[in-house]
C-alpha positions in Angstrom: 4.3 51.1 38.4 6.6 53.6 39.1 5.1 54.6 42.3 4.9 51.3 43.3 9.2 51.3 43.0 9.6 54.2 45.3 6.9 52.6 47.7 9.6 49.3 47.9 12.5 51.6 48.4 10.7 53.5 51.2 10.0 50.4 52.7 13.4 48.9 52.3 15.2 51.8 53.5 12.9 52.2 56.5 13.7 47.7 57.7 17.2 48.9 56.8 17.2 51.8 59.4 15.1 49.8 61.8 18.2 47.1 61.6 21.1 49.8 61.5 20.0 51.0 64.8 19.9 47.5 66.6 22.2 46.4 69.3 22.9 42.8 66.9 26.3 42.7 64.7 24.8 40.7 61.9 21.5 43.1 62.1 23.8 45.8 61.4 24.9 44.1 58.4 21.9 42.9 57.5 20.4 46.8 57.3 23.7 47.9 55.3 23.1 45.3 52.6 19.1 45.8 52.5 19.9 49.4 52.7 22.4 48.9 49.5 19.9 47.2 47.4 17.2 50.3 48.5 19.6 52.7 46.6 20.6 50.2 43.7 16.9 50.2 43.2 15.9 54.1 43.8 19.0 54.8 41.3 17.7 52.0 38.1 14.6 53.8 38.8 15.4 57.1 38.5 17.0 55.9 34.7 13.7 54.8 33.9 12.4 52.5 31.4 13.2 53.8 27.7 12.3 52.2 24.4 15.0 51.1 21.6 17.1 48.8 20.7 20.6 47.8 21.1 23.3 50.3 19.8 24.8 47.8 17.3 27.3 48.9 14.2 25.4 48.2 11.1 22.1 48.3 12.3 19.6 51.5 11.2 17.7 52.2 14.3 15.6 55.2 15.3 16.5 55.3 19.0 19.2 53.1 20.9 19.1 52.5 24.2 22.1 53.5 26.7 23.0 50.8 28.9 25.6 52.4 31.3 22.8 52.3 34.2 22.7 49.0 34.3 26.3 48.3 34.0 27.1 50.6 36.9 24.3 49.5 39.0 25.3 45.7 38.2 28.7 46.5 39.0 28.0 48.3 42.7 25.7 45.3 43.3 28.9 42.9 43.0 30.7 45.3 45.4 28.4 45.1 47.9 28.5 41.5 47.6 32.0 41.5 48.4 32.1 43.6 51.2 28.8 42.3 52.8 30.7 39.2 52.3 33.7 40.6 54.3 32.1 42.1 56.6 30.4 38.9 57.9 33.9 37.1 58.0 35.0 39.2 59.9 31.5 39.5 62.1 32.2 35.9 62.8 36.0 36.5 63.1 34.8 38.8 66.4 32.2 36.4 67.4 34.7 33.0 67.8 37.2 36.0 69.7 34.7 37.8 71.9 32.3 35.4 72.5 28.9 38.1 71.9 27.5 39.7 68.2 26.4 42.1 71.0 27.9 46.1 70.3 27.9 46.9 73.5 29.6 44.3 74.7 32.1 43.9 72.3 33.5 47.8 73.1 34.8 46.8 75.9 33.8 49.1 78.5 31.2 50.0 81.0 29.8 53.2 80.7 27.5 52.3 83.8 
């Protein structure tokens, strides 16, 4: 199973590359989110799956299990909601302006 996870994030990080180096605005920030999810994954992975229960006052339990993982990787999930949300506001902020999702175009000079 566990191969199988770092398989997925080798894949996703590679489409992510693939899309970081295109010429498209929302490509670009279509690899940045996909490549954002590749690391929330790799890092839940890397925690690994451990066996206990819930760290509860009162309750007698051998092992408990520590939950800070998946709070942190919950919470960096929501922030790259936000700004991939942001980002594509202002994506289509540029677009209504200059017309083109195209990076080349949109610098704004001719290099040839």
């Amino acid at each position: 199973m566990e191969t199988l996870i770092i398989l997925l994030v080798g894949v996703l990080t590679s489409v992510a590359i693939y899309l970081l180096l295109s010429r498209n605005l929302v490509r670009v920030i279509l690899g940045t989110a996909i490549l954002s999810h590749a690391v929330h994954l790799l890092i839940l992975s890397m925690g690994g799956l451990k066996q206990g229960t819930v760290p509860l006052l009162g309750e007698e339990s051998g092992s408990y299990v520590d939950a800070l993982p998946q709070a942190l990787i919950l919470t960096a999930i929501v922030i790259s909601f936000a700004v991939t949300a942001f980002i594509l506001v202002l994506a289509y902020r540029a677009y209504q302006e200059l017309g083109t999702d195209d990076l080349n175009e949109m610098r704004g000079v001719n290099d040839e």
